[in-house]
C-alpha positions in Angstrom: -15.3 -17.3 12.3 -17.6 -15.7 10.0 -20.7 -17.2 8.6 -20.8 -15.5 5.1 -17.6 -13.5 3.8 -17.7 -9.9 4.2 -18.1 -7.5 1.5 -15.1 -5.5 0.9 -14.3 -2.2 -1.7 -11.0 -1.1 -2.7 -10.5 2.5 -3.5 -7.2 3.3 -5.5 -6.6 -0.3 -5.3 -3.2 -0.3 -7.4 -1.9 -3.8 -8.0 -3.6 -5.1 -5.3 -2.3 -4.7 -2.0 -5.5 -4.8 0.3 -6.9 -8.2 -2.0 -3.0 -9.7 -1.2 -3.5 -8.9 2.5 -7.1 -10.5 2.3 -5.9 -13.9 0.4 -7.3 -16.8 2.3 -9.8 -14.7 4.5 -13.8 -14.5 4.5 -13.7 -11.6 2.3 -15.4 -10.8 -1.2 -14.5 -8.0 -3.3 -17.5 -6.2 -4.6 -15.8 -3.6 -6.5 -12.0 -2.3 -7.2 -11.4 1.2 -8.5 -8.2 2.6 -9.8 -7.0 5.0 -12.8 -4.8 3.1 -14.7 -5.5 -0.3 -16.3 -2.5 -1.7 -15.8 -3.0 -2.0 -12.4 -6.6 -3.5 -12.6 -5.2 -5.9 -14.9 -2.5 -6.9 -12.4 -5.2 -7.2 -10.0 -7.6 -9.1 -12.2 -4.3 -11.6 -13.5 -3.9 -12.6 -9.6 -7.4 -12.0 -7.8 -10.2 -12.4 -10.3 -10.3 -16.2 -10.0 -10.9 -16.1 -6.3 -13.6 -12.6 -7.2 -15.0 -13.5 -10.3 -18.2 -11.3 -9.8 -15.7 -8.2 -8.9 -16.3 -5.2 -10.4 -13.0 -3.8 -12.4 -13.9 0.1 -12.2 -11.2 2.4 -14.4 -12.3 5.3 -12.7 -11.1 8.7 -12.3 -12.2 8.8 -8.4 -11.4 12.6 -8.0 -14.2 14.0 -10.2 -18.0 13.2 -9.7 -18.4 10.6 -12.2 -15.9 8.1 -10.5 -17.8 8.5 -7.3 -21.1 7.7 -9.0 -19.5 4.6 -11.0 -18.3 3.0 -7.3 -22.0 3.8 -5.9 -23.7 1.9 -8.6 -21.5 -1.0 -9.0 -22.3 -1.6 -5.1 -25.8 -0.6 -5.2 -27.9 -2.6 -3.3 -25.4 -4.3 -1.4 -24.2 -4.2 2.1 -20.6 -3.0 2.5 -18.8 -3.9 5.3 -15.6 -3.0 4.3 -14.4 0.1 2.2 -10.0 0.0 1.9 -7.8 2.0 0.0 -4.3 3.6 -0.7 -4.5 7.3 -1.9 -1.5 7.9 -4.1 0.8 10.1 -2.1 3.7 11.7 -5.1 2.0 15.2 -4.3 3.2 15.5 -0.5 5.6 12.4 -0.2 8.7 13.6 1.9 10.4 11.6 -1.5 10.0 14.5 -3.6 12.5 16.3 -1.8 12.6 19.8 -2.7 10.3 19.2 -5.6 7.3 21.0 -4.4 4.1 20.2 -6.6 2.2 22.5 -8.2 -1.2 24.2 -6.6 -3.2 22.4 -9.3 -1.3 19.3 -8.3 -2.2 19.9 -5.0 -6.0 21.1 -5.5 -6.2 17.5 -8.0 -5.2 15.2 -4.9 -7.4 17.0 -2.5 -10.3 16.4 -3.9 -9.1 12.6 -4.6 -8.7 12.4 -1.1 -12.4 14.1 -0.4 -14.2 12.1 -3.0 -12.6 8.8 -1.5 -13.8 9.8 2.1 -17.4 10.8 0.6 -17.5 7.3 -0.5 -16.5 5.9 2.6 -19.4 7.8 4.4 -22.4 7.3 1.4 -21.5 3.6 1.4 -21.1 3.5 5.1 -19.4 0.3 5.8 -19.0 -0.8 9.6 -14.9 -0.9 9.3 -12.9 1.2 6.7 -9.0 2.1 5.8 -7.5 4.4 3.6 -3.7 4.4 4.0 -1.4 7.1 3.3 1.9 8.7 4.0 1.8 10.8 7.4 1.7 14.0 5.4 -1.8 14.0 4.8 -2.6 14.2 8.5 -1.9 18.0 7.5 -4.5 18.6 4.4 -7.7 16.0 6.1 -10.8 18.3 5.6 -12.1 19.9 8.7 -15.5 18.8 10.1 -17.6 21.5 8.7 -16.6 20.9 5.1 -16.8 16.9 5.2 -19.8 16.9 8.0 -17.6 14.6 10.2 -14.4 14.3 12.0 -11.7 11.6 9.7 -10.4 9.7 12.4 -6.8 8.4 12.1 -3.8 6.8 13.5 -0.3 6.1 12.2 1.4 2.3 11.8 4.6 1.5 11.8 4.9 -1.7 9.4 8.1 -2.6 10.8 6.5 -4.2 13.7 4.8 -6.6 11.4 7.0 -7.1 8.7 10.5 -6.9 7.5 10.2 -3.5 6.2 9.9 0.0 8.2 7.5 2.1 6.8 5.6 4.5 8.8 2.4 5.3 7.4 -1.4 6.7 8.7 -4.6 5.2 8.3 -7.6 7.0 7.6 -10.8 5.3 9.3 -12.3 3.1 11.9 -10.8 -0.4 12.4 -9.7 -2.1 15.5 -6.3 -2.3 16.8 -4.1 -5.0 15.0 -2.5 -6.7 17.3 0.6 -6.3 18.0 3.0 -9.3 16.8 5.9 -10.7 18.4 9.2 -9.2 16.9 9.7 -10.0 13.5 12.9 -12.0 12.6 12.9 -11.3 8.8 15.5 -8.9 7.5 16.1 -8.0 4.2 18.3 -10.9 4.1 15.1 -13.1 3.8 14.0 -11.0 1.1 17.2 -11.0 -1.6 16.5 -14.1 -4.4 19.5 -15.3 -6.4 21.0 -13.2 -9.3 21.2 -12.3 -12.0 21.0 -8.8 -10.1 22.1 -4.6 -11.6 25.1 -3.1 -11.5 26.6 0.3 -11.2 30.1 0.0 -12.5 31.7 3.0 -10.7 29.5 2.4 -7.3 31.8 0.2 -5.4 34.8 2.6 -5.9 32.6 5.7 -4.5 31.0 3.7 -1.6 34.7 3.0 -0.6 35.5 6.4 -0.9 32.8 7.3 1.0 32.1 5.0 3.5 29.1 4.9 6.2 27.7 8.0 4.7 23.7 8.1 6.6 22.2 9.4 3.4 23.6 6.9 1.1 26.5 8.2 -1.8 26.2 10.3 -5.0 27.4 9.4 -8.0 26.9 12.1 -10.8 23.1 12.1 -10.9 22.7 8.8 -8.7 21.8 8.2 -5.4 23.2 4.9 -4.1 22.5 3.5 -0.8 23.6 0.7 0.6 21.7 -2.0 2.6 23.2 -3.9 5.0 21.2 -7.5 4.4 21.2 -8.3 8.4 19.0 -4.9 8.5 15.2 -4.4 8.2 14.8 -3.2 4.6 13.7 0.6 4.7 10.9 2.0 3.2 10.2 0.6 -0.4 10.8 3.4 -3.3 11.0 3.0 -6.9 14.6 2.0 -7.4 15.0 4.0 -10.5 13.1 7.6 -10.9 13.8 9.0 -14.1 11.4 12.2 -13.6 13.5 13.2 -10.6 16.6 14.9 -11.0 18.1 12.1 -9.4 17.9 8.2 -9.8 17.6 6.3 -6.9 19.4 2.7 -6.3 19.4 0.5 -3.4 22.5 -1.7 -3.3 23.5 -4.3 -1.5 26.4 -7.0 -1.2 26.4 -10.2 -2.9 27.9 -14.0 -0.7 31.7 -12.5 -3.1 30.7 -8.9 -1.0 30.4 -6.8 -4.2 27.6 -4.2 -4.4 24.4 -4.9 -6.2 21.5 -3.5 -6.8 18.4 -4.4 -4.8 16.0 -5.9 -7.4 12.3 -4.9 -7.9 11.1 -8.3 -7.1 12.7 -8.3 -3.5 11.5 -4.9 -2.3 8.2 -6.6 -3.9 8.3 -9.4 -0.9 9.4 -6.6 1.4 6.5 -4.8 0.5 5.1 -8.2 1.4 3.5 -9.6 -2.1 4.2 -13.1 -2.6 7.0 -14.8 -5.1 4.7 -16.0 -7.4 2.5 -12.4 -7.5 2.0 -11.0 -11.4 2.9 -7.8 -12.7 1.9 -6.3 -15.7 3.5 -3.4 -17.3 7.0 -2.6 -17.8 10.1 -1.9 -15.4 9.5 1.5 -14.0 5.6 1.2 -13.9 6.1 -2.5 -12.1 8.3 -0.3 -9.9 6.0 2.0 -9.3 3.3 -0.3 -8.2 5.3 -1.8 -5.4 6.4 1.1 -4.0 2.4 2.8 -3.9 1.3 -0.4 -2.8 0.3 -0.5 1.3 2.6 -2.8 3.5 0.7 -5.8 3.1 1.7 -7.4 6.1 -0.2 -4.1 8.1 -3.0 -4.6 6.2 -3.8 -8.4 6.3 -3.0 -7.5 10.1 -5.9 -4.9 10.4 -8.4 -7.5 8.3 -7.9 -10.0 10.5 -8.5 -7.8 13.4 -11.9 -7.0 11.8 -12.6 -10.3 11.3 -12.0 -11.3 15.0 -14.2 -8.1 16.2 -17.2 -9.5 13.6 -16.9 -13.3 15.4 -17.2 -11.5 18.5 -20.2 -9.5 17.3 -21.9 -12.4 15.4 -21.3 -14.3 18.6 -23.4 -11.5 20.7 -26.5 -11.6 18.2 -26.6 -15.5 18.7 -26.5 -15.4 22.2 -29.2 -12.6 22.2 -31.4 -15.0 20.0 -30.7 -18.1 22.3 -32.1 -16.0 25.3 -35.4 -14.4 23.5 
């Protein structure tokens, strides 16, 4: 194991879903950076005691001032890790027919850039943004970054209860590939009270086994068999879409429910006992932005095997001069 912890950065850190995966590891936090406060208070509430010298950056990182703020609050450090999960509402296959906007687009774009510009001036020996696959399609090309953004996609369902495809922006080793999980959503569902939708249960009978989940006026219900792997964590409830979302599932009497936040928040892979601060749709919409935290404790541990090995070379290297 490592000597000294490694120094790690979080770039669009939300309510901390890199610091979850890193509980209990040789890593420090140097500095976190995200737009809203909310979520650097959430990741304050639950990490701060264990990073008290952290650096809480509210920080627009897609203009040139939120660059510089990350630079100096990890001047003169080494950085060995730089992590982060680039919001994804502009190009998320969730939006549907929703396309965004070219300023929309043009605003993330340069998010992206400026976050892979601080993963190069900072130049940290292992780094991981995560993002949905889409953005394979808009990485800059050599010539405008002045290096090639290697990436590879992980599917979390091999580490975790939840399926959730996503790609990974940066170098890292491999994380090795766990035995077959047995959790299922089942092992995610906590006791009620739990939401309704009064007219759901005589629609999903009407409608049985449909692969895309019922409609109900403007809701989208989908139902979640508990013996399943839960799918991909979305906010349960959109209001700024046309339509509102709702996972269900069955209670032990077999009536539908609705999934609560707080279970697709373990699915997701945050503890029980993890903090939230803000209301219902914005604690929503943390844990379904957040990576798959089982993935990413997965890929820190792999760094952490691949720095014993290296700090295991130097020694023998010094035994022999």
């Amino acid at each position: 194991m490592c000597k000294e912890p490694l120094r790690a950065v979080d770039l669009c850190c939300g309510a901390g879903g890199w610091a979850c995966a890193a509980r209990g590891l040789p890593i420090r936090w140097v500095a976190v950076a995200d737009l809203a406060a909310d979520c650097l208070e959430t990741w304050e509430i639950n990490h701060g005691r264990e990073n008290p010298d952290c650096a809480l950056l509210e920080c627009d990182l897609g203009i040139e001032d939120g660059i510089q703020q990350v630079l100096a609050a990890c001047d003169r450090q080494r950085i060995d890790i730089v992590t982060g999960g680039i919001p994804c509402e502009q190009i998320s296959c969730a939006r549907g027919a929703r396309r965004a906007s070219d300023d929309q687009i043009s605003t993330w774009h340069r998010l992206v850039d400026n976050c892979l510009k601080i993963a190069r001036d900072l130049a940290p020996r292992w780094w991981a943004l995560e993002d949905v696959i889409q953005i394979e399609k808009h990485l800059p090309c050599p010539l405008e970054l002045g290096w090639i953004v290697p990436f590879r996609r992980i599917e979390a369902g091999n580490f975790g209860p939840q399926r959730r495809l996503r790609t990974y922006l940066g170098v890292f080793p491999d994380p090795p590939q766990p035995e077959p999980d047995p959790r299922m959503l089942a092992d995610c569902l906590r006791p009620g009270p739990h939401r309704t939708i009064a007219a759901a249960e005589s629609y999903a009978t009407q409608y049985p086994g449909h692969r895309n989940g019922c409609h109900l006026g403007r809701d989208r219900l989908r139902e979640i068999r508990a013996a399943e792997p839960c799918p991909a964590v979305l906010s349960s409830i959109n209001r700024s879409s046309r339509q509102r979302r709702a996972f269900m599932t069955r209670d032990k009497l077999g009536r539908l429910r609705q999934i609560d936040w707080r279970e697709l928040a373990i699915a997701q892979g945050f503890p029980e006992d993890y903090l939230f601060v803000g209301g219902y749709q914005r604690v929503e919409k943390m844990v379904g932005q957040a990576i798959s935290i089982h993935v990413g404790r997965a890929i820190l541990k792999a760094i952490l095997h691949e720095w014993a090995d290296l700090e295991s070379q130097i020694l023998e290297r010094e035994v022999v001069a």
